[in-house]
N, C-alpha and C positions, 0 to 999 in steps of 0.2 A: 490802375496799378502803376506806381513809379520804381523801375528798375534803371541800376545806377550804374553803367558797364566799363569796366576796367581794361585800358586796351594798354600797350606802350612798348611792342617789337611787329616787328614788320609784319608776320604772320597773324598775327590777333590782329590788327587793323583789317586785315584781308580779309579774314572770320566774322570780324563785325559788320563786313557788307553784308552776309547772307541773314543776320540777327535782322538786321537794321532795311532793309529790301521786305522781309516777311509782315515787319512791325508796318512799315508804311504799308503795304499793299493789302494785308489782309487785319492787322489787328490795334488802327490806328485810334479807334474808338474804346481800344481797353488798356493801353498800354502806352505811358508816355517812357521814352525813355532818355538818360543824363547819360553824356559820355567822359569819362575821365582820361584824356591823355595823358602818360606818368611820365612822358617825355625818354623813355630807357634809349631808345632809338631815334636821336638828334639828328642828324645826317638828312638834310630836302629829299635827295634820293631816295633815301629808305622809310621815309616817314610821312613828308606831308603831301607826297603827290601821289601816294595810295587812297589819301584823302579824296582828292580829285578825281582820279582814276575809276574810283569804284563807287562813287554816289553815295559816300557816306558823310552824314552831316558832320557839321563842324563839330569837331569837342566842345563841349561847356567846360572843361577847366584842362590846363595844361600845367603840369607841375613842371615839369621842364628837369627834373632829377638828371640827364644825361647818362654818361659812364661812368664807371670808378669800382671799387673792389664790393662785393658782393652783400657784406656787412652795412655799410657805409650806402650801398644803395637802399637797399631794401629798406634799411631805418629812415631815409627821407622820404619814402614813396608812405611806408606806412602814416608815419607823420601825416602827409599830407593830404592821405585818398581819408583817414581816421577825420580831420577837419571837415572835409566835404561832406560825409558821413552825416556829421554832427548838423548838418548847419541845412541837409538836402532831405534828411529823414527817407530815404526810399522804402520799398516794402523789400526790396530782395537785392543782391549785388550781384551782378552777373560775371564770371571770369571764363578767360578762355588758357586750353594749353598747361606748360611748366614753366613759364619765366618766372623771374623776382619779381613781374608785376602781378602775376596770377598770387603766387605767395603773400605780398603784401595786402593785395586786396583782402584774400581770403583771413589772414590773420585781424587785420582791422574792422573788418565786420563781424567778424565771431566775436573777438571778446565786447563788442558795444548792441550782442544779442539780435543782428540783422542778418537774414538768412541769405546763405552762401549758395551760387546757382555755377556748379562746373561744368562748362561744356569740353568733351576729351576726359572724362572722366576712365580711370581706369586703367590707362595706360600705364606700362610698365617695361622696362628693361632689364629691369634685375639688374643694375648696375650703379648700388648707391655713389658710387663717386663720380658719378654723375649730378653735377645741382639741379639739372631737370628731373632727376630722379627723385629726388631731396621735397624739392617742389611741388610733384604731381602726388606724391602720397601725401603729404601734409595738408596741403589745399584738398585731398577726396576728403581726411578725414575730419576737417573744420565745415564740411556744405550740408545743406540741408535738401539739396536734386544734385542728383548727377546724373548725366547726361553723356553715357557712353555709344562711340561710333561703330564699334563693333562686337559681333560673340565673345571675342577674347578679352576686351576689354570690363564684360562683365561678369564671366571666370576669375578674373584676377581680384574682383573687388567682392568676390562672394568666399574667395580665400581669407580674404581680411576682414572676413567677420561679416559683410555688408549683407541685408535680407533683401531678397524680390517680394515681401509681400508688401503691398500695396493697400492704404488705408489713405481717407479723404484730405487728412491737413500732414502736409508734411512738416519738421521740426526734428533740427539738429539732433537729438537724439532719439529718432525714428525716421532717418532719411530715407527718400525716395528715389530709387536706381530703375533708369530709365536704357534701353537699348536705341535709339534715337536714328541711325547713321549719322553718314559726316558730314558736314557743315559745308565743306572744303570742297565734296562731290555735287552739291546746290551750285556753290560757286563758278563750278569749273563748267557746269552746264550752259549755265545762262551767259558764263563769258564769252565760253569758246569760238561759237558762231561772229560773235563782235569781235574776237582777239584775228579771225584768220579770213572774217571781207577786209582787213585794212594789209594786215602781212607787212607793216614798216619796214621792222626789220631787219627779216629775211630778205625783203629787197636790199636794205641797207648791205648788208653781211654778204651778199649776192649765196644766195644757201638756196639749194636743189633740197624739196621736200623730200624726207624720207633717206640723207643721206647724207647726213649730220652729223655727230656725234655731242648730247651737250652736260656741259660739267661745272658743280659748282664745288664751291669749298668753302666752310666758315668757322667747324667747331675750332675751340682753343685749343685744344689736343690734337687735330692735327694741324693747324698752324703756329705754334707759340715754340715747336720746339724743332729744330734742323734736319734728326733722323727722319721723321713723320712724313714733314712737307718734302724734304728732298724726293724722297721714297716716290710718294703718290705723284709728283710731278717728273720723274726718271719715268712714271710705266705711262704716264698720258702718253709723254711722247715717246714712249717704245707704242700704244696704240694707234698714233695718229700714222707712225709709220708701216706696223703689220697693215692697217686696216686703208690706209690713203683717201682717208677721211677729212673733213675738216672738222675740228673739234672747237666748241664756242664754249667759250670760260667766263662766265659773269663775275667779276669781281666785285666782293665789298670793300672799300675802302681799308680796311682791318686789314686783310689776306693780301694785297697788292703791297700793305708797308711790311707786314710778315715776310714776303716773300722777297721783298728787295734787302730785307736785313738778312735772313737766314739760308736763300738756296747757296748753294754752291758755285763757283764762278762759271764750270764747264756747261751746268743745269741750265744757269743764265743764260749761258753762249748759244745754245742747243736751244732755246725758247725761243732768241730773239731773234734766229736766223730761220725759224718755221713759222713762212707767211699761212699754213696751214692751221694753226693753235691760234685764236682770234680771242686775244685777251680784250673785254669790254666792260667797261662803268655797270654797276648792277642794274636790272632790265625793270621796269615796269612790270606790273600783274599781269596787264592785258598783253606787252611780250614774251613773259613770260610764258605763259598759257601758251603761244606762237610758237614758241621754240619747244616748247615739250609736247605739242603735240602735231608736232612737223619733223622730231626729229628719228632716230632710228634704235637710239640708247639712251641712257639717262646713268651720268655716275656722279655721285651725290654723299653727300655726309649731313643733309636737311631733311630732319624727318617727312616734312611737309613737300618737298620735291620728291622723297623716294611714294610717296601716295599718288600725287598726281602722275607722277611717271606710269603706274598702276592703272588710274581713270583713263587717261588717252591707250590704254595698252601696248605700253614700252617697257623692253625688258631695262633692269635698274641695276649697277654695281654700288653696293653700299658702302661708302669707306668711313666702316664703324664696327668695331666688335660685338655688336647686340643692336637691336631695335625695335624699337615701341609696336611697332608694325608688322611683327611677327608672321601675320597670315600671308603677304605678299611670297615670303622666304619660304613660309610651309607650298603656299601653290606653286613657287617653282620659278617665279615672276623678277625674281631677286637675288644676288648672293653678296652675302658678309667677307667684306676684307680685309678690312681695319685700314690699315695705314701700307701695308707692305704690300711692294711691287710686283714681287713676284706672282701674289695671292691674285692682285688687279688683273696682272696680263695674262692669268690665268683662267679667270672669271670671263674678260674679256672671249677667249676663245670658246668656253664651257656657252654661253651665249648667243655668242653668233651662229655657233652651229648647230642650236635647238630648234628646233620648229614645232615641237606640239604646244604651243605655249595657251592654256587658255585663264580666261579673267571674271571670274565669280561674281554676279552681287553683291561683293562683299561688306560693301559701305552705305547701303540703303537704295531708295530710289530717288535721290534728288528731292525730298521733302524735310529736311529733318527740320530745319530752320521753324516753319510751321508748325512741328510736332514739339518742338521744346516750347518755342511761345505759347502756346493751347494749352501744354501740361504745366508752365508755369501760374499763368492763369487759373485754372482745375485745381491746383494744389497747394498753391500763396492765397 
C-alpha cells in the first residue's frame, strides 16, 4: 500500500513521527510511504529541525508554498500536492489536523477519486470564524477514514450525519469512523523519557522542576490586534508577580514582531525589566516535551500544547474562547479565557488553589499510530 502523507505546520510534522515510527517498526512490509512537505511553515526553527528531531524521514517533495493570505495559499498547495497526485498514484492520502495544508490535501485528492485518510478527525469548536474550523469539517467531509482521538470527537461527527457501522471496503460515500486515541499521546510517551535524561534547557533557563510557569502564544486573534495582546501580556506579568514564579515564553517569530509593533510602551517597560518572564527562540519537540512536563502550569492558545499539558497532568489556562478539546474543560483540568486579563488572573488563582485535579484515559493508551496503520490496511 502507497500512502502519500501531507504534512506543512509545525504540529503535523510532529504527528508524522508517531505515523512514520509505526510504519517502520511494525508495518514496513505493507506500507510504503511518500511524504509531501507544503512548505506552510518556512522558518529552520519551526520546520526542518522537527525533521531531525523526531526521526522522520526526509520529505520526497517540498512545495515550499510559505506564508501569505489564506486564498492565495491553499490555491498553491492544491496546485501542487494535485501534481504529485497525478504523477505518484498512491492508494490513500493521509492528512493530519485543520490547517490549509490538511484542506488542500483533502480537496485535491477527492476530486481526482483518491481516498482521503483524517487523522483528528472530528474535532470541533463550534466556532466557524475560525479557518481551522472551516478546515476540520470540510476535510471530515471529503475522507474516506476518519480517525478520531476521542469520545467527543466521534459525537460530533455522528451529529453530522457520519454512521459507526462498519462494512469491509471503505469509499468516500460510506466512510469509515474510527475512535483511534491520539497520535500526540504515542508521541509524548516515547519522547518524554529521551526529552528529560538530557534536561538542555532547563539547565540552560537554570528552571527548578515543578516551579515554572510555561506560556506560549501564536493564534492571529490574539496577536494581530493591540487590545488582545496587550490584555494577555498585562495578566502574565500581574501572574509572574502574584505567583514569583518564573514564567518561560517561547516565541514564534510571528508573536516577537507582533509584539514589538503592538504592546504598549509601559507593557514594554514592565516586560524588559522582569528578568523573571524568559522570553526565548521557539523550543524544539524534545524541549518542548521538557518544559511541559517539568513545569507547574501551562497557559496556551495551542490546541496541541493545551493536550499535552493534559498528558503530563498540568493544570492549562486556555487563552481562547472555545476549544477543540473540550473534555480537558469538562474534567476540570482547564479553563477558557479568551484574551482578557482579568478572566487570566482569575483562572490563575481558580488553579492554584485546586487540588482534586484528576486525569482520565482520555486519549487512548499510547497505540493509536498502529491502530490507524492496521485499519488503513483492513479497509484500503
Amino acid at each position: 500500500m502507497r500512502i502519500l502523507t501531507v504534512i506543512g505546520a509545525r504540529p503535523q510534522i510532529i504527528k508524522a513521527a508517531a505515523i512514520s515510527r509505526a510504519i517502520n517498526t511494525h508495518f514496513k512490509d505493507q506500507i510504503t510511504e511518500i511524504i509531501v512537505h507544503t512548505g506552510q511553515h518556512y522558518d529552520e526553527n519551526m520546520s526542518a529541525i522537527f525533521f531531525t528531531e523526531m526521526g522522520i524521514p526526509t520529505a520526497n517533495y517540498n512545495l515550499s508554498v510559505g506564508s501569505g493570505n489564506h486564498g492565495v495559499q491553499t490555491a498553491k498547495m492544491i496546485e501542487g500536492i494535485e501534481s504529485i497526485l497525478l504523477k505518484e498514484r498512491p492508494d490513500a492520502l493521509l492528512v493530519y489536523g485543520d490547517t490549509n495544508s490538511t484542506l488542500a490535501g483533502a480537496l485535491a485528492a477527492t476530486k481526482i477519486h483518491i481516498p482521503v485518510v483524517h487523522i483528528e478527525a472530528g474535532l470541533r469548536s463550534y466556532n466557524k470564524a475560525m479557518p481551522e474550523e472551516i478546515n476540520r469539517i470540510t476535510c471530515d467531509h471529503c475522507s474516506t477514514l476518519l480517525f478520531s482521538p476521542t469520545n467527543q470527537g466521534i459525537e460530533n461527527l455522528i451529529k453530522e450525519g457520519f454512521s459507526l457501522s462498519i462494512h469491509p471496503k471503505a469509499h468516500i460515500d460510506r466512510p469509515l469512523v474510527f475512535k483511534t486515541g491520539d497520535i500526540m499521546y504515542d508521541n509524548s510517551l516515547y519522547f518524554s523519557s529521551i526529552a528529560n535524561e538530557n534536561n538542555r534547557l532547563l539547565k540552560q533557563l537554570n528552571l527548578t522542576p515543578n516551579s515554572f510557569i510555561l506560556c506560549t502564544i501564536h493564534r492571529d486573534s490574539n496577536t494581530d490586534h493591540p487590545d488582545p495582546l496587550n490584555q494577555i501580556i498585562r495578566g502574565i506579568l500581574e501572574i509572574q508577580r502574584i505567583s514569583n514564579q518564573t514564567i518561560v515564553l517561547p516565541l514564534h517569530p510571528r508573536t516577537r514582531k507582533k509584539m514589538t509593533e503592538l504592546l504598549e510602551a509601559d507593557v514594554v517597560e514592565e516586560l524588559q525589566k522582569n528578568p523573571r518572564i524568559q522570553v526565548i527562540d521557539p523550543a524544539g519537540f524534545l524541549d518542548m516535551i521538557s518544559l511541559e512536563s517539568n513545569c507547574n502550569l501551562v497557559i496556551t492558545d495551542s490546541g496541541g500544547v493545551q493536550k499535552e499539558a493534559f498528558f503530563f497532568q498540568k493544570p492549562c489556562i486556555i487563552l481562547r474562547d472555545q476549544t477543540e478539546w473540550v473534555e480537558i474543560v469538562e474534567n476540570g483540568n482547564a479553563l477558557l479565557v479568551g484574551s482578557n486579563e482579568d478572566k487570566l488572573i482569575e483562572a490563575f488563582h481558580q488553579l492554584a488553589h485546586k487540588n482534586d485535579f484528576t486525569y482520565p484515559p482520555l486519549f487512548g493508551n499510547g497505540h493509536a499510530a498502529e491502530d490507524i496503520c492496521r485499519l488503513m490496511i483492513e479497509h484500503l
